[in-house]
C-alpha positions in Angstrom: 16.0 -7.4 18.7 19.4 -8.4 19.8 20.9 -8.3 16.1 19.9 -4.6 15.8 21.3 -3.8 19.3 24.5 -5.2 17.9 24.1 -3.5 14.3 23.5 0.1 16.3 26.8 -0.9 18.5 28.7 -1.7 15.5 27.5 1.2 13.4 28.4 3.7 16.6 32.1 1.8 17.1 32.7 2.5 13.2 32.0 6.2 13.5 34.1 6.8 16.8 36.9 4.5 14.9 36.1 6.8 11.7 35.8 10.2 13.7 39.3 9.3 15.5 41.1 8.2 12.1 40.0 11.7 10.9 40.9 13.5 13.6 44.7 11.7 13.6 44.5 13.2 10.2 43.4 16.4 10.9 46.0 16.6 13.7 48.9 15.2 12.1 48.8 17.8 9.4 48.4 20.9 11.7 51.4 23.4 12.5 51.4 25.3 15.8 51.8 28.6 15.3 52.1 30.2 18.9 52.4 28.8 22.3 51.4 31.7 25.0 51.5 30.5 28.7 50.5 33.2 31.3 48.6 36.1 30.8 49.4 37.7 27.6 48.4 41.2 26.4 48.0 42.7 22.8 48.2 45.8 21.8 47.2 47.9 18.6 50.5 49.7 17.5 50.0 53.2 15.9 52.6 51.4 12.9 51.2 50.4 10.1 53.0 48.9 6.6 50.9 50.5 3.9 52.8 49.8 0.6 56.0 47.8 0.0 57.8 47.9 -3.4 60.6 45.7 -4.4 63.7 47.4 -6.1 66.8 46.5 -7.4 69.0 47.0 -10.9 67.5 44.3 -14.2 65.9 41.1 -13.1 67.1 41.4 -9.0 66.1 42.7 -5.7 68.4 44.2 -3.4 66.5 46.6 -1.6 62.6 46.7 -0.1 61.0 49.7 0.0 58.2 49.8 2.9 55.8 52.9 3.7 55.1 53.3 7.1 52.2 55.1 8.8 52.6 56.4 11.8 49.0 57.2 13.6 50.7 58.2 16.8 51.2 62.2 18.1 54.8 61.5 18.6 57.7 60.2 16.7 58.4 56.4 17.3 61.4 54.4 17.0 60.9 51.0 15.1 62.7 48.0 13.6 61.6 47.1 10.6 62.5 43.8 9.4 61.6 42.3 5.6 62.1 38.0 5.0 61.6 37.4 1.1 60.4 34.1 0.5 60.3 31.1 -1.9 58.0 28.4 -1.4 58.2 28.6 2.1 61.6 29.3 2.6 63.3 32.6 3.8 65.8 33.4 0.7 66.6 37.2 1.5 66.4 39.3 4.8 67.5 42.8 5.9 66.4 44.7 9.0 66.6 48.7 9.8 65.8 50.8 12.6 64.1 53.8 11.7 62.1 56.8 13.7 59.2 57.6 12.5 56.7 60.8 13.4 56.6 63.9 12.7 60.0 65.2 12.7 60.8 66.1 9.3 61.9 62.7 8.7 58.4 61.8 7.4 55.8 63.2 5.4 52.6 63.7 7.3 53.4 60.9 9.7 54.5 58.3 6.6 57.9 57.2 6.5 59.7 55.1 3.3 61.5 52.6 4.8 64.8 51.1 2.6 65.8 47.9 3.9 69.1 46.6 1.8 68.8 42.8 1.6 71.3 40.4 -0.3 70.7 40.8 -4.0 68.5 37.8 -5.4 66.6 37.3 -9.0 62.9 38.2 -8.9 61.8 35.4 -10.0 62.9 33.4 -7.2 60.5 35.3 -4.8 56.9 34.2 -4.1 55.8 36.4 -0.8 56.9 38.9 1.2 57.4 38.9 5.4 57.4 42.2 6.7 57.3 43.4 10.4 57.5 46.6 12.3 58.5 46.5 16.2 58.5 49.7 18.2 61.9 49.6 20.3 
């Protein structure tokens, strides 16, 4: 009886020192992403990024062309900011302010975006970052 008392104590300390080794693991190859302290509100924006096109003379990029929709009844002023990437990495970025609504700058509340970024080969870019803040 003792022996399988022991066996069952064993068997239980291997898991927990099994379960922990994992869990260093699991931790140690996790990234944070966001730290919120406090209360923190989200809101849906009315801006929303329905197409983006890369453009830019041969092989290279120099400018990113977003459409935005704009779901709002009145016109709203946004920065628009593009990050292309490679592996990881933020190779190219531009930003622009635009205003987008209804005002005869868009076309049934979409708007086409350019961003200018600094000119880099295609081939070098493997994603796209693209965000739209109301100011």
């Amino acid at each position: 009886m003792r022996k399988k008392v022991i066996g069952i104590v064993g068997a239980v300390a291997l898991l927990l020192a099994v379960g922990t080794a994992s869990g260093a693991v699991v931790i140690g190859f996790t990234d944070t992403v966001s730290i919120s302290f406090g209360e923190v509100t989200y809101e849906e924006s009315p801006l929303e990024v329905t197409s983006t096109e890369l453009v830019g003379p041969g092989n290279t990029v120099d400018t990113v062309q977003a459409t935005v929709d704009n779901t709002a009844s009145a016109s709203l002023e946004a920065n628009t900011s593009v990050y292309l990437m490679d592996d990881g990495s933020v190779v190219a970025q531009g930003s622009s302010v635009n205003t987008i609504g209804s005002d005869g700058t868009t076309d049934e509340g979409n708007a086409v975006i350019e961003i200018s970024v600094d000119e880099i080969d295609r081939s070098r870019i493997d994603a796209l970052d693209i965000t739209v803040k109301e100011t």
